[in-house]
C-alpha positions, 0 to 999 in steps of 0.5 A: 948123734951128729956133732953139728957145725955151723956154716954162716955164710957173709953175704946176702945176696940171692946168687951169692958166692959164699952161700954157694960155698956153704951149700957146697961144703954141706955135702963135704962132712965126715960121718958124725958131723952135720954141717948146718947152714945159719941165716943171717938175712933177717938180723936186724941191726943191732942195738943194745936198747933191744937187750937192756929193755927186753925187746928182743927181736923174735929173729935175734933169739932164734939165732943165738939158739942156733948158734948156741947149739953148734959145737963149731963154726965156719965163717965164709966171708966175702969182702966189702972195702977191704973188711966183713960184710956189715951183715956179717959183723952184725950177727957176731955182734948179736950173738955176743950179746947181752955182755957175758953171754956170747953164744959164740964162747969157745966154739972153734971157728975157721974162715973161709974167704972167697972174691971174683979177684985175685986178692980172695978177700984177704982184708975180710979174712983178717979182719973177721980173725980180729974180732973172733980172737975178742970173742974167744972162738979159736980159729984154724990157722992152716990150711988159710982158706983164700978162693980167687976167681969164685965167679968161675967155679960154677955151673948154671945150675950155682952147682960147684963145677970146679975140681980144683976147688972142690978138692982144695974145700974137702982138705980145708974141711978134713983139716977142720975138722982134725983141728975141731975135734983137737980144740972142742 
């Protein structure tokens, strides 16, 4: 049976370059892993009455069991004003909840940032580490995976074109993986 990590990708956006990269990153697991992409289009924001008056959404149980039944994560983030996507927050904040049941405890994590820009979206990649440290997911130090310039790594087709990125996003893995199975 496949060890399953899961791929969250940060963004919404129909053509968006992280579920693009999370697309990409499927093909790129070793035998006995089985990378999983999770959805976090249809969270909605988060609200501790849902918790505390037993109405959850249908849509926040079905996430915290994904997540739930990963043995790790891998976080690709874009960046708004310097920081995660709101989407993004608010599926960490709903997989931490009710208090003292985050499905997110002790899972290794890594963080996969990515921009049209030079910067690869460092604010969100540090900013995204922040709260994973509160949340007790040990997260990847090396390789830092930062991707400028993402707008230009693909074909028409949204297929990852670029060898150069392509290489560099199989190292990241290989080392995520060493380090998953080091941390588990």
């Amino acid at each position: 049976m496949n060890t399953i990590i899961g791929l969250i990708a940060g963004s919404l956006r129909k053509e968006s370059f992280s579920k693009k990269i999370a697309k990409a990153l499927v093909g790129m697991a070793p035998d006995g892993f089985e990378f999983k992409i999770i959805s976090i289009g249809n969270l909605p924001i988060y609200n501790q009455d849902f918790d505390d008056y037993q109405n959850v959404p249908e849509s926040y149980l079905k996430f915290r069991e994904e997540v739930r039944n990963i043995a790790g994560v891998i976080f690709i983030t874009p960046e708004h004003n310097r920081s995660v996507p709101a989407a993004l927050k608010n599926a960490i904040d709903v997989g931490s909840r009710p208090a003292g049941k985050s499905v997110w405890n002790g899972k290794p994590g890594a963080v996969f940032s990515n921009s049209p820009g030079n910067l690869s979206a460092f604010g969100a990649n540090h900013h995204l580490r922040q709260s994973l440290v509160f949340l007790n997911i040990p997260v990847m130090q090396q390789p830092e995976v930062y991707l400028p310039h993402i707008n230009k790594v693909w074909d028409e087709e949204g297929n990852l074109k670029d060898e150069d990125t392509k290489g560099f996003l199989q190292k990241a893995v290989d080392a995520y993986i060493e380090w998953f199975k080091k941390n588990k």
